[in-house]
C-alpha positions in Angstrom: 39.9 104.5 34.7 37.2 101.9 35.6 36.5 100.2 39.1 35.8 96.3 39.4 32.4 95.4 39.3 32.2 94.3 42.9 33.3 97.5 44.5 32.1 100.8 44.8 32.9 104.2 44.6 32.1 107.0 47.6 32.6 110.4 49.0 32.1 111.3 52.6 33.3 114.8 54.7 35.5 113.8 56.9 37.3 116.9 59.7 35.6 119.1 57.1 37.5 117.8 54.0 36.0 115.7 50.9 37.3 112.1 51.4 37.0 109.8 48.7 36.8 106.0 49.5 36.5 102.8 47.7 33.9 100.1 49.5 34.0 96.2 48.5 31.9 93.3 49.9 29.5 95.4 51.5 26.9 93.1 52.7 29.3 91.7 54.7 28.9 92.9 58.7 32.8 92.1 59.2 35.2 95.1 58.2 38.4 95.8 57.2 40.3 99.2 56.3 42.9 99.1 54.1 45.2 102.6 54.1 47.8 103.2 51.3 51.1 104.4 51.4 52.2 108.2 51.3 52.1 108.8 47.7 49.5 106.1 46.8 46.0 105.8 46.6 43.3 103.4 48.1 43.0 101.7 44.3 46.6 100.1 45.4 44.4 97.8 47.6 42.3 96.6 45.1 43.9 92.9 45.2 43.4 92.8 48.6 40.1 94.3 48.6 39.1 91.6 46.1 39.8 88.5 48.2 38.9 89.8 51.4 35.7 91.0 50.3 34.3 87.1 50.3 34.2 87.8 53.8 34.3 91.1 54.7 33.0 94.8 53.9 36.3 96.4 52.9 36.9 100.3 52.8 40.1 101.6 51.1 40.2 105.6 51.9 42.3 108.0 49.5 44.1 110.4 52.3 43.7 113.8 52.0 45.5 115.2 49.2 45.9 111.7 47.7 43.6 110.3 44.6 40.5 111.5 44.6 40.0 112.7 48.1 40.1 117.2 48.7 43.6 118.1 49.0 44.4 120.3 52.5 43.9 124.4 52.3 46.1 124.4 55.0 48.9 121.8 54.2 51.5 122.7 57.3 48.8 122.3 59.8 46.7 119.0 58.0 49.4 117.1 56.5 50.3 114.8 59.4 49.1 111.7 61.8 47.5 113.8 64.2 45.1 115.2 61.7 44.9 111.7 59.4 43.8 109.8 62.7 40.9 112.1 63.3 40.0 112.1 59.5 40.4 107.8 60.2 37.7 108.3 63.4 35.3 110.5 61.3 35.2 108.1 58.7 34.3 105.2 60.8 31.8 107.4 62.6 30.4 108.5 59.2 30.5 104.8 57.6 28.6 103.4 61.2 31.8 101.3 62.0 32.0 100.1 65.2 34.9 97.9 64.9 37.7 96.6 62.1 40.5 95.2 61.6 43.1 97.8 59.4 45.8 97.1 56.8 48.1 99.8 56.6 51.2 100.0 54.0 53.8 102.5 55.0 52.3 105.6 56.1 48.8 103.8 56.1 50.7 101.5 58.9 51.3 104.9 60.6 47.9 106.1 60.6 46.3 102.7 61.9 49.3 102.7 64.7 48.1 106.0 65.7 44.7 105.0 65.8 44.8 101.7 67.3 46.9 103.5 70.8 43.9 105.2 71.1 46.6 108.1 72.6 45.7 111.0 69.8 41.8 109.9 68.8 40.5 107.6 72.1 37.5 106.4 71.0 39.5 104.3 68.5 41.4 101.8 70.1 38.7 99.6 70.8 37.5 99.8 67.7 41.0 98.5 66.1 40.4 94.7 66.3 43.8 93.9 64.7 46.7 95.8 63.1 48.8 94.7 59.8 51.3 96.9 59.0 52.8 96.7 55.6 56.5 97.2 55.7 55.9 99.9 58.6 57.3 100.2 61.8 57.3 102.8 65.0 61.1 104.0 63.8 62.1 104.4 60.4 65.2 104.5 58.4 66.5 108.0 58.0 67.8 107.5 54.9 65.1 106.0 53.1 62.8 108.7 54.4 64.7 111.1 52.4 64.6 108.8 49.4 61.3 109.1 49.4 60.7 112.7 50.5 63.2 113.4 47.2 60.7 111.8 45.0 57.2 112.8 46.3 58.5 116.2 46.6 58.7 116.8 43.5 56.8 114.8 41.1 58.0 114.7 37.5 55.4 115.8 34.8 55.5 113.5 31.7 54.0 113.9 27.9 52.1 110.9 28.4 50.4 108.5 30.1 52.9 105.6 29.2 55.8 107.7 30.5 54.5 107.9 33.9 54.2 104.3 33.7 57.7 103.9 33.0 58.5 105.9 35.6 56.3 104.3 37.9 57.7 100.8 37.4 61.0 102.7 38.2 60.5 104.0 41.4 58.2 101.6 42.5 60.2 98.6 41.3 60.6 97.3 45.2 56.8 96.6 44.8 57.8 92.8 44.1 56.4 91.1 40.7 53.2 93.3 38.8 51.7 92.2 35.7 51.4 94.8 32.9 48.0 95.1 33.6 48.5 95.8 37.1 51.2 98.5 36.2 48.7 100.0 33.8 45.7 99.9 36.3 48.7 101.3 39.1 49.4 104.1 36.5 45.8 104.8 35.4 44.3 105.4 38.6 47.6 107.6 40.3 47.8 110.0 37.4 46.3 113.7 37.2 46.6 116.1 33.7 48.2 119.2 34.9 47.1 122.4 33.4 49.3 122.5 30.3 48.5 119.1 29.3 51.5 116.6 31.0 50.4 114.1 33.4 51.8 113.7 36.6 51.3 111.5 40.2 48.4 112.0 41.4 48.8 113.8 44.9 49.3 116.8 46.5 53.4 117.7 46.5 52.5 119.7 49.3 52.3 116.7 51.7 55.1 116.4 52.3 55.0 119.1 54.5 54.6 116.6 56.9 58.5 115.8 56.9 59.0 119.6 57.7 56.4 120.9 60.2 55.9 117.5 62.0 59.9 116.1 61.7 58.7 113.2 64.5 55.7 112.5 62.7 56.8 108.7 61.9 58.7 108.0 65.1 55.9 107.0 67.4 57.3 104.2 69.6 54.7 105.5 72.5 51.9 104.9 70.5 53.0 101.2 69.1 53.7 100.6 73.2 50.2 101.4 73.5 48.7 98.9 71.2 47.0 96.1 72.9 45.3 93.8 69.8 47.3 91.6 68.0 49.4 92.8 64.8 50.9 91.6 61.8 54.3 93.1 60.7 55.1 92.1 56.7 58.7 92.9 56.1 60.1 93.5 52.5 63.3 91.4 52.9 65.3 94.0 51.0 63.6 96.5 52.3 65.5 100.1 53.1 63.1 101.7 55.0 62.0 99.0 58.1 65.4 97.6 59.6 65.4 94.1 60.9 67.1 96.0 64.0 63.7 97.6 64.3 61.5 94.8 64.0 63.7 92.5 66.5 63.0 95.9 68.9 59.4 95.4 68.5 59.5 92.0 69.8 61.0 92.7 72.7 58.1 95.5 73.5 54.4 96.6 73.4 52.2 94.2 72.1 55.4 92.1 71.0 56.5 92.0 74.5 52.9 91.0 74.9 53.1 87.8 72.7 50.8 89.6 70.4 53.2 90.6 67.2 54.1 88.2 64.2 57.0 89.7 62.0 57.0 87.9 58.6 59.5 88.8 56.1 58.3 88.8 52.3 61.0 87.8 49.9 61.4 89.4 46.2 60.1 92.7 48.0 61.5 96.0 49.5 59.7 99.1 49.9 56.6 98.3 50.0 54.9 94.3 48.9 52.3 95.2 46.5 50.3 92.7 48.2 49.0 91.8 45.2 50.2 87.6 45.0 48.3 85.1 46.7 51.5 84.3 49.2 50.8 87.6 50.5 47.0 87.9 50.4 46.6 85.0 52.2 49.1 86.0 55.0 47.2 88.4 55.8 43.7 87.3 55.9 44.8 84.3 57.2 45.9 86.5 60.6 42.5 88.2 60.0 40.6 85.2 59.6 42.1 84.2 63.0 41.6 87.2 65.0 38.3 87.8 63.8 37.4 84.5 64.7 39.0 84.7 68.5 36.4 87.9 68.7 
């Protein structure tokens, strides 16, 4: 598994758990932190990484139990927002970052809601400069939420490595276009060898907890009310999990009501765009570029 040449590898404690985090474009005094999806890892933002980092220092966390970050001793109690968003304010405490601007896909669109209300971890909504979530919204589709509980649940264990890619490029066909070498590198840095040799995702099944102890965990309306900087919401136009009933409702309140939300819909995507293709990249740092340059 190998890293680009521009970024760099890091480990930081973080609530008292090993975090693991991948940094690009460090010299650069303008950040941005870009949080995965719930059974991803921060190598999933490498394209984005890449071409934001001409301007910006660019952090890309593995969540706990995710990658190579510690997974939680006690999953009912750690496995949810609550405890991600304080994990989100110790890294940017531990890191020196005053403020950034955070791309979140899916759960990583949770976590920077969460933050950027400032409602569960204060100190961090004025360090939020802008918000992109990454087909994520403050009320998700029931039905897809079990879709995707059934799968991370209970990750299948494969022979080999080339299995798991097939099954990646499965389940994660809604992605939108990859190349081969993107599977591969998708494959190569999500997989863990279990102890009787099969390789498997590379997570903790135990997060999913989350879905059990903390059922609400993902319908947090009050916090998206409380958001006050402007946000970016990319919808995958066949996507099962963000309704366009639910991005119409965001409009109409918070920082939509506001004048502050832009919902753009990504075609050739569901659940979520890789963000890997330059229509996408440049969607978002374009709405970056902007707010960053309004202060």
């Amino acid at each position: 598994m190998t890293i680009d040449s521009t970024a760099s590898s890091h480990y930081v404690t973080c609530a008292g758990r090993e975090i693991h985090y991948t940094e690009w474009g460090a010299q650069h005094e303008g950040v941005v932190v870009a949080w995965h999806g719930l059974a991803r890892t921060g190598r999933d933002m490498d394209e984005l990484a890449r071409h934001l980092s001409q301007r910006y220092r660019v952090i890309c966390p593995d969540t706990l139990g995710r990658g190579l970050s510690q997974w939680s001793p006690l999953p009912q109690q750690e496995y949810c927002q609550a405890f991600y968003a304080r994990i989100a304010a110790e890294l940017f405490d531990q890191l020196g970052i005053e403020q950034a601007h955070w791309v979140g896909t899916s759960m990583g669109g949770a976590i920077g809601t969460v933050c950027a209300s400032g409602l569960l971890q204060p100190g961090m909504k004025r360090r939020i400069q802008s918000l992109t979530l990454n087909d994520n919204a403050p009320e998700l589709a029931a039905a897809a939420i079990e879709r995707i509980r059934a799968y991370a649940g209970q990750p299948p264990a494969f022979d080999t490595v080339l299995e798991l890619e097939a099954f990646f490029r499965q389940v994660y066909r809604p992605y939108g276009a990859l190349s081969d070498a993107q599977w591969r590198r998708l494959t190569e840095t999500s997989t863990r060898r279990l102890p009787d040799g099969r390789v498997t995702p590379h997570y903790d099944p135990a997060m999913v907890q989350q879905f059990i102890h903390h059922p609400d965990d993902y319908l947090i309306w009050e916090h998206f009310d409380a958001i006050s900087v402007p946000v970016l919401c990319l919808r995958g136009a066949d996507s099962d999990l963000v309704r366009p009933e639910t991005t119409r409702q965001m409009m109409a309140r918070g920082p939509g009501a506001a004048g502050l939300l832009q919902v753009v819909e990504i075609s050739g995507c569901g659940h979520a765009p890789a963000l890997n293709v330059p229509e996408q990249l440049n969607c978002v740092s374009a709405f970056i570029d902007a707010v960053h340059r309004a202060g």
